[in-house]
N, C-alpha and C positions, 0 to 999 in steps of 0.2 A: 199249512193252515191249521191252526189251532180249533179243534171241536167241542161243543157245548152240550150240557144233557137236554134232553127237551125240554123245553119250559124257562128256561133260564136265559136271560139277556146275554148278548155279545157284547164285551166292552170289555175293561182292564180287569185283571185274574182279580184281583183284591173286591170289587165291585160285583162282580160273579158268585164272590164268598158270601158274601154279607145277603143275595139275593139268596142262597143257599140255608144261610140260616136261617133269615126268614120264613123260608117253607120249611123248616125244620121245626123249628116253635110252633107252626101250624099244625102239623104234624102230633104235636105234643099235647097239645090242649084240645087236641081232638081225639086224643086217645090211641092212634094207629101206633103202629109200627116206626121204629127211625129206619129207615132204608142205612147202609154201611159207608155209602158214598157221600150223605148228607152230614152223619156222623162224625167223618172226619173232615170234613168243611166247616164243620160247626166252633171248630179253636178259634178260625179266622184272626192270627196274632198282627199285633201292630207292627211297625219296620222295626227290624232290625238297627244294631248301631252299625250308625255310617262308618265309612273311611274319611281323613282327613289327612289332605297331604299337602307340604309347605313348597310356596312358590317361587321362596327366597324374601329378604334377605335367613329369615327365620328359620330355627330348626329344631323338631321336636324332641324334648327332654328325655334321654333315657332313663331307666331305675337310677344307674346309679353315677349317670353325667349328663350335666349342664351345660353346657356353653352359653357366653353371652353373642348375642349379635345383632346389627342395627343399633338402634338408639329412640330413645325418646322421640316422638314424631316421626321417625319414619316408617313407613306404611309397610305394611305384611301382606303376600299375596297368598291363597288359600284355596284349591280346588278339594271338593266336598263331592263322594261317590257312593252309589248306595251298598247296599250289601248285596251279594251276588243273587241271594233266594228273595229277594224286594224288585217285584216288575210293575208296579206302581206309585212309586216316587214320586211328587210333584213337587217337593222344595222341602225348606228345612230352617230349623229355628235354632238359631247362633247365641249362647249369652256368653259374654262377658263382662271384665271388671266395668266397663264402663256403660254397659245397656244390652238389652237384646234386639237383635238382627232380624226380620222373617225373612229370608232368601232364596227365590226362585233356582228352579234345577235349571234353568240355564247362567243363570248370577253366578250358581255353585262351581262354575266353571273357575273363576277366578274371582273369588270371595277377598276384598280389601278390608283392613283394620288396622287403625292405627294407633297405637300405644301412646299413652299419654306422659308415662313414664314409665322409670327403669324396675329392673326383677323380676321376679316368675309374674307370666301373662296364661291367661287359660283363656281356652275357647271350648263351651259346650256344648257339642252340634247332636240336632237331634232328625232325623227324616220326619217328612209328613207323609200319608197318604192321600188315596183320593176321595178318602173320606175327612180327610183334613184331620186325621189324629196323630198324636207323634209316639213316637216309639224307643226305644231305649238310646239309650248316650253316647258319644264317644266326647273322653276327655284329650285333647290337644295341649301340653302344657309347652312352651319355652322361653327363654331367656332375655328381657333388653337390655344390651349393655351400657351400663350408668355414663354418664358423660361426668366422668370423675378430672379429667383434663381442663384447670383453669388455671387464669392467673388471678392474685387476688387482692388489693391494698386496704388492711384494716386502717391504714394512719394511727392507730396508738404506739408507733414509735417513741413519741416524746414524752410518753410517762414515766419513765428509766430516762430518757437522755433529752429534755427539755431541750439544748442544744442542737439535739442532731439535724442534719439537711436532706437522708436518705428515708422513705417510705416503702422496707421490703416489701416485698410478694411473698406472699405466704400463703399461695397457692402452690396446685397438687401438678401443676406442667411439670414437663422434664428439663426446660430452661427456664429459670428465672428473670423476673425482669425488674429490680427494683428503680423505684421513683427519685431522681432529684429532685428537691424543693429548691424552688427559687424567688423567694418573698422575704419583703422587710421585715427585718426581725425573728420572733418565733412563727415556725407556721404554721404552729399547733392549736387548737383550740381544744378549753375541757367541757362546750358545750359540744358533745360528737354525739352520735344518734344512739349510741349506746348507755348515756349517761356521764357520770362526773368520775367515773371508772374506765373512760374511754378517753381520744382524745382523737378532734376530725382538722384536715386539711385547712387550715384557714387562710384567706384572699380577703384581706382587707384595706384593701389601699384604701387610702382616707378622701370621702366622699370633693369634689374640687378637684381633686388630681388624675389626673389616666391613667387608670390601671396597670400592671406589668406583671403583678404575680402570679404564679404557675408551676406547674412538677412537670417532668416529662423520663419518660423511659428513655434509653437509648436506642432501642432499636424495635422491631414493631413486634404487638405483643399478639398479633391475628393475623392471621392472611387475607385479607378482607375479599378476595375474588372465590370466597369460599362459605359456606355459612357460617355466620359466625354469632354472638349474642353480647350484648354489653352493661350495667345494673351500676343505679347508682343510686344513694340518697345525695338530694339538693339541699342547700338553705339559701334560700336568694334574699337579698338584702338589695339589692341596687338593680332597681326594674325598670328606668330609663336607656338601657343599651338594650342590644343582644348580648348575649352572656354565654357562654361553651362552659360546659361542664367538661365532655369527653371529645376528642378527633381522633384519627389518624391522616395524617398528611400524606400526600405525594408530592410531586413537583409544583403544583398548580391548583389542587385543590385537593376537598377529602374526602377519603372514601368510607369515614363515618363520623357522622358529625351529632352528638345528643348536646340542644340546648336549649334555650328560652330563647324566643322569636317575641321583642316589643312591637312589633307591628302587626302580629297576632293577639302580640299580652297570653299566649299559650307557651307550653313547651312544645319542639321536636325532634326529630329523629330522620335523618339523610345520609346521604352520601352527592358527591358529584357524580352526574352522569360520566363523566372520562377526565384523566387527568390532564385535561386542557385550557390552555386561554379561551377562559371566556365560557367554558360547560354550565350547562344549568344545573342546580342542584335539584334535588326531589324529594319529600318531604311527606310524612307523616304529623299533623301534627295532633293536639289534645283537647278532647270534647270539650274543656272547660278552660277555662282562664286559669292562667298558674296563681299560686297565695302565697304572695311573698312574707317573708319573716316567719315562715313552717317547714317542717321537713317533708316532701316529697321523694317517692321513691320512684327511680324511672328505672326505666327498659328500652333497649331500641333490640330488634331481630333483624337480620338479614338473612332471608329464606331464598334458596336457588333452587327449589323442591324436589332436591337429591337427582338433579339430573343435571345436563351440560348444556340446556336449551334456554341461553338465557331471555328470551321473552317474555319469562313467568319469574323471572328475581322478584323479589318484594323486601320493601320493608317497611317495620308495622313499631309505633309506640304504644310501649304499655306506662299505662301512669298508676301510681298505687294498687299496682298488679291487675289492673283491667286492661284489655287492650282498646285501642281508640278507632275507633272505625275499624273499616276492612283494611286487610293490606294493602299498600301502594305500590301497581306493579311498573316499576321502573321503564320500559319500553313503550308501555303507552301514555310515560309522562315528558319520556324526550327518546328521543327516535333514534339518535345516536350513542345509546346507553351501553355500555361496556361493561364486565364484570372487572375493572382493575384491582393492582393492588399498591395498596399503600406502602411506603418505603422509608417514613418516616416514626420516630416511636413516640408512644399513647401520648398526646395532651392532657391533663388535666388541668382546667381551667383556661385553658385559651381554644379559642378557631385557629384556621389557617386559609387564605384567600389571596388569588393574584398576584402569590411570593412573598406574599407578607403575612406575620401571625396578627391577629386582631380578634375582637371583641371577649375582651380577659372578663372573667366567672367574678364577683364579690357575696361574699358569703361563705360559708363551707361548703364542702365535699367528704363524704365518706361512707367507705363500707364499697369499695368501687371491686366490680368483678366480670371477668373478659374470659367467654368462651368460646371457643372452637367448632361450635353446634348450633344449631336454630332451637332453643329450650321452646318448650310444649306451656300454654297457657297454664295449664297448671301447674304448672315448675314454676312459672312467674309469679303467679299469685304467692306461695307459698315465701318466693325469696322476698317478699316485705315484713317476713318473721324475722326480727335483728337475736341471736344469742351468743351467750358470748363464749370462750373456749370451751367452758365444761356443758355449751348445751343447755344452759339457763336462758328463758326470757327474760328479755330486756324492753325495758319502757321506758322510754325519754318525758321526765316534765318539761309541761310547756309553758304552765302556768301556775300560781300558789297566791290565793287572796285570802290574808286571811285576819279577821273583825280586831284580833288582838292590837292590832297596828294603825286604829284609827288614828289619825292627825288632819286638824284642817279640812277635817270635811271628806277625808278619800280612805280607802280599805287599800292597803301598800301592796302591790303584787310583787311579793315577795321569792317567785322563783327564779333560776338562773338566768333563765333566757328574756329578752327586751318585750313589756305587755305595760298597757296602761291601766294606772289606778282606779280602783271602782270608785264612781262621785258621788257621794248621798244626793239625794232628794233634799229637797230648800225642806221640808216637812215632813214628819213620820218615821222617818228614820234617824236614829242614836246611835252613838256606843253605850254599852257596859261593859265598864273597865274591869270591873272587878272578874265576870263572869268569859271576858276574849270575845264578846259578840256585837252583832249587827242588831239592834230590835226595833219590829217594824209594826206599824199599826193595824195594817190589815185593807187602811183607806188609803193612805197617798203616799206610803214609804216605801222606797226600792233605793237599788244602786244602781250604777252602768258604768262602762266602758265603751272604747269600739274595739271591737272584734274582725274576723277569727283571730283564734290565737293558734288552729290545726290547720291542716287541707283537710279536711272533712269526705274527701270523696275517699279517704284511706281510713283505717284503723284508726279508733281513738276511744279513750274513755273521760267520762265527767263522773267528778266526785264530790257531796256538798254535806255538811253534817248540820246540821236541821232540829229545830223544836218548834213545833203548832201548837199556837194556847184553840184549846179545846170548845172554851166560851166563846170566843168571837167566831169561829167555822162553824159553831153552831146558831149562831144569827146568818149564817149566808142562806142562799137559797140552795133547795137541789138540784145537782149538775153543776155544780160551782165547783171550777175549775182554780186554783192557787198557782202560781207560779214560782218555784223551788230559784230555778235558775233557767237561763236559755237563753242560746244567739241568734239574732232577727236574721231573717231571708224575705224581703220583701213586707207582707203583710201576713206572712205567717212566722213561723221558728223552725230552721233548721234541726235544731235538737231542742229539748227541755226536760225538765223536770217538771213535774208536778204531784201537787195534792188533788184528787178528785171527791167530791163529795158524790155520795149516791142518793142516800137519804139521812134522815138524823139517825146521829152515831155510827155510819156508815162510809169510813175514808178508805181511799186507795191510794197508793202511789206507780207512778205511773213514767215512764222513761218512752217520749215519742221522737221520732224523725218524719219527717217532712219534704215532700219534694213538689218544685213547682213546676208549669207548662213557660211556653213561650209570652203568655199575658199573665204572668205572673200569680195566679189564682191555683192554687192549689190540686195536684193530681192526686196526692199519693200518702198518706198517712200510718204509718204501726209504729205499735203500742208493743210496749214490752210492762210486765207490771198488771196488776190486779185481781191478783189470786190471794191474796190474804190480806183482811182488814190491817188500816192504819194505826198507830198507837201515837197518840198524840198528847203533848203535856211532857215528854221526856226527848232527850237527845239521840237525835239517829242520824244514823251515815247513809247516807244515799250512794247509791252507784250506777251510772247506765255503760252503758258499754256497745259501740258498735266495730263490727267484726265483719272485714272484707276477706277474709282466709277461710275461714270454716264456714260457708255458707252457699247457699245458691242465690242468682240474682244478684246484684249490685252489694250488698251486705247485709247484715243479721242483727237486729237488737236485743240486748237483754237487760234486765235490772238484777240488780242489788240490795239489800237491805240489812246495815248491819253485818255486810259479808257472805250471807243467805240468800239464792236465786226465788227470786219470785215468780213464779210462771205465769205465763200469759194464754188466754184461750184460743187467741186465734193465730196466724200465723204473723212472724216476722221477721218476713226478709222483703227487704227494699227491693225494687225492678230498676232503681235511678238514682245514686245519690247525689245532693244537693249540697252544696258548697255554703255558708251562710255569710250573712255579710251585713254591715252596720254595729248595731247595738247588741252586748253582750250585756243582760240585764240579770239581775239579782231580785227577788221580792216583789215582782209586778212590773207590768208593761205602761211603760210610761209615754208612748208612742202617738196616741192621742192627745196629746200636748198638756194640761192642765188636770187631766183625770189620770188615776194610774189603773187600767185592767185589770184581773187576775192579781189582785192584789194577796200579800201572804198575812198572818195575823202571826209574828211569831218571832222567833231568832236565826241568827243565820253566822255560824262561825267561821268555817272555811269553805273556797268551792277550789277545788285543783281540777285539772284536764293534763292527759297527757295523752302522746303522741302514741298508738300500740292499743290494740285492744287486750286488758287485764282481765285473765282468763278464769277458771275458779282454782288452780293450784295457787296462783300469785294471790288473789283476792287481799288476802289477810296479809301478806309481805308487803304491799305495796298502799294497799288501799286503809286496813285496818291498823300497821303498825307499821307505819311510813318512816322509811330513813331520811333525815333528811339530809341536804350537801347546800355548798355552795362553789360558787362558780363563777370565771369572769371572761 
């Protein structure tokens, strides 16, 4: 039995100290004497650094060796011990790369964390006391090993051999698995998601006829009764079927199925519960309606959460590197569920059902990649970044209107890919031939389309080059709002451009996104834009930019001006993004039938969108000093 001086509480040693010094300050300021005992209770030091020991798969970094082990997503087990002279411990504060931990001394028994990705991982564990202070460090460093094993199909085979019917793998596996093409004609296309430098899978059986075209491996490129992960970009053209992008076959059904479901109008992501007559499938599928005539980029996961219990299989789609819901755990969607495996090799472009292949893909395919592993949501997010060998981004146009090309009344959308012509306004809006522009009055001149020409819930940016006459924004009122460009969602705008007045002489430009509720009314609004006055009377290039990769929350806005980021006060990142649909207008909303809203006073030469959000290294390569191509 541990003894106490008189005076001084019973309780934990550390608690005892601090009661110590206590009367030791008393002591002080009263002038006495320190007694010797008090004296040296008086350091009363914080804890020590803990120990930290791995519980597997992990293992701690020496000076001068690393090893990797586990992987991305899978979980690290970690028991946390105090230091031998620390008899009052009550828990202990964990940071790593991806947040800080507070974790109870019984938690510390077996401390989990799970790595998000690959490379040196640290963990900085610190003791508490029971006076809730923390104490010095100990650093745990070690290794996740990269899931560098894939297979991979860029499809630019046919830019060397226009001809050819094979789509290597040009992935890091130790077996390759390249693709047979089997479609009429060429089955390349130089609209691929990397540009007119690329070239994507094309399925274009001619609308009227039943489809047949398709690539397939010879032999299967997964295990599928194992984790595995799969990534594709879509262009869908033909939304009356169901359409497969990717399968793998067994006898009877598949054990992984990524495609467009028309009787959802979404994409998803399955497998058959068992390779039998008659198994039900199971299915993931996508918060949003798919957008046909855009590239989308998918993901399906098959998770068995690194163990042999299959009652917790999942699998989950991610659609422009979000993922959709929660995972879908397979056994409590059919009772008879099996981890099988597939036996036949990778479909691209077809299903496979009750022995027969069926519902063939129209549109392209590309950039398709098949791994070995349950990749970590931010591995997904990241792989809707398309570059091309040397590591450059890449940004596919989607669209190019531009004023030079009036004829008949329409602004010609002059980029590769299939968009409709902007319409003038019966009034107020012109061409000038001489100057390549749009000019608009300010009262009833706009132009439109219908729209989208992106899937908006992904990466993209708008580009529009612009001159405001100065005298007509200066009769508007303040708070008067112009409209640059922007595509309708309801009774608001998915995205826009705008001129903002504040007061006289006082313009901003201004790049919003918008997201609505289930009654259509507006939740959600940021603004990127209005840190520096407008310059009006002369030619400027606009740029907004929304970015699902580098962001928290659903994605990130930002403007442009000229090439120059304009910053914004407040925050902007989206919680929701919102898909747009309808009217893709130019120079005021004409929505109200007879009156135009948000009317622009001014010219309007080009507006482009493309597919990628354009970052500030590209800005000026893409945006400022645009190459252009053509394409068919």
């Amino acid at each position: 039995m541990q003894s106490t001086s008189p005076g001084v509480p019973a309780g934990p040693p550390r608690a005892r100290r601090r009661f110590a010094v206590a009367a030791t300050a008393a002591l002080l300021l009263a002038g006495a004497a320190v007694p010797a005992a008090h004296a040296q209770d008086a350091a009363d030091p914080v804890p020590l650094a803990p120990t930290v020991t791995a519980l597997g798969p992990y293992e701690e970094c020496s000076p001068n060796h690393c090893l990797p082990h586990g992987g991305p997503g899978m979980p690290g087990r970690f028991r946390f011990t105090p230091n031998a002279a620390d008899q009052d411990v009550t828990g202990y504060r964990v940071r790593t790369p991806e947040g800080v931990h507070h974790v109870t001394a019984a938690e510390a028994e077996a401390f989990e964390v799970t790595p998000s990705e690959s490379g040196l991982f640290f963990l900085v564990v610190e003791a508490k006391d029971w006076g809730s202070r923390y104490g010095e460090s100990t650093t745990f460093a070690f290794k996740v090993d990269p899931v560098s094993q894939q297979s991979r199909w860029r499809f630019d085979d046919g830019l060397d051999a226009p001809a050819a019917t094979v789509a290597a793998d040009s992935g890091t596996a130790s077996e390759r698995h390249d693709a047979v093409l089997h479609t009429e004609g060429t089955g390349w296309s130089p609209l691929a998601r990397a540009g007119a430098q690329d070239r994507a899978l094309l399925l274009d059986t001619p609308e009227g006829q039943r489809p047949h075209e398709y690539a397939e491996t010879a032999r299967p490129v997964v295990d599928t009764s194992k984790p595995f992960t799969v990534s594709a970009w879509a262009y869908l053209t033909g939304a009356g079927d169901d359409r497969v992008v990717l399968a793998a076959p067994g006898s009877h059904g598949t054990a992984l199925d990524l495609r467009y479901s028309a009787a959802d109008r979404r994409w998803a992501f399955g497998r058959s519960a068992q390779d039998a007559p008659g198994a039900p499938s199971v299915r993931s599928l996508s918060a949003d309606e798919a957008v046909p005539h855009a590239w989308t980029h998918l993901a399906g996961v098959f998770h068995t959460q690194h163990d042999t219990d299959p009652s917790n299989d999942t699998v989950q789609l991610y659609v422009n590197g979000r993922p959709q819901d929660r995972p879908v755990v397979l056994a409590e969607q059919a009772s008879a569920y099996e981890p099988w495996r597939a036996t036949g090799g990778l479909q691209f472009g077809r299903g496979y059902e009750g022995g027969d292949y069926d519902h063939y893909f129209r549109g392209r395919i590309d950039e398709v990649t098949a791994w070995q592993w349950s990749r970590t949501p931010l591995e997904i997010r990241r792989m809707t970044e398309v570059r091309n060998r040397n590591g450059e981004a890449i940004f596919t146009p989607a669209a190019h209107w531009d004023a030079g090309t009036i004829e008949d009344g329409r602004v010609r959308q002059t980029g590769p890919y299939p968009g409709g012509d902007l319409r003038l306004s019966p009034t107020g809006a012109s061409p000038n031939a001489e100057e390549g522009s749009l000019v608009l009055d300010g009262e009833t001149g706009h132009a439109a389309t219908e729209g989208p020409v992106v899937d908006e819930t992904g990466s993209f940016t708008v580009s529009a080059r612009v001159r405001v006459d100065s005298a007509a924004m200066a009769a508007k009122p303040d708070g008067y709002r112009a409209l640059v460009a922007g595509q309708r969602a309801g009774t608001e705008y998915s995205w826009a451009l705008w001129l903002r007045k504040h007061a006289e002489d006082a313009y901003v430009w201004e790049f919003t996104r918008t997201s609505l509720g289930p009654d259509g009314q507006s939740t959600e609004t940021v603004t990127a834009g209005g840190s520096e006055h407008a310059v009006l009377d002369t030619w400027v290039e606009l740029t907004g930019v929304y970015d699902t990769v580098d962001t928290t929350g659903a994605g990130r806005v930002s403007m442009f001006v000229d090439g120059m980021e304009h910053w914004s006060w407040r925050p902007t990142n989206l919680t929701r993004a919102q898909q747009g649909s309808g009217a893709l207008t130019v120079g005021g909303d004409a929505s109200g039938g007879t009156t135009t809203a948000h009317a622009l006073p001014g010219a309007v030469q080009t507006l482009r969108v493309w597919t990628g959000a354009i970052t500030v290294p590209y800005i000026h390569q893409y945006v400022m000093s645009p190459v252009t191509s053509t394409a068919q």
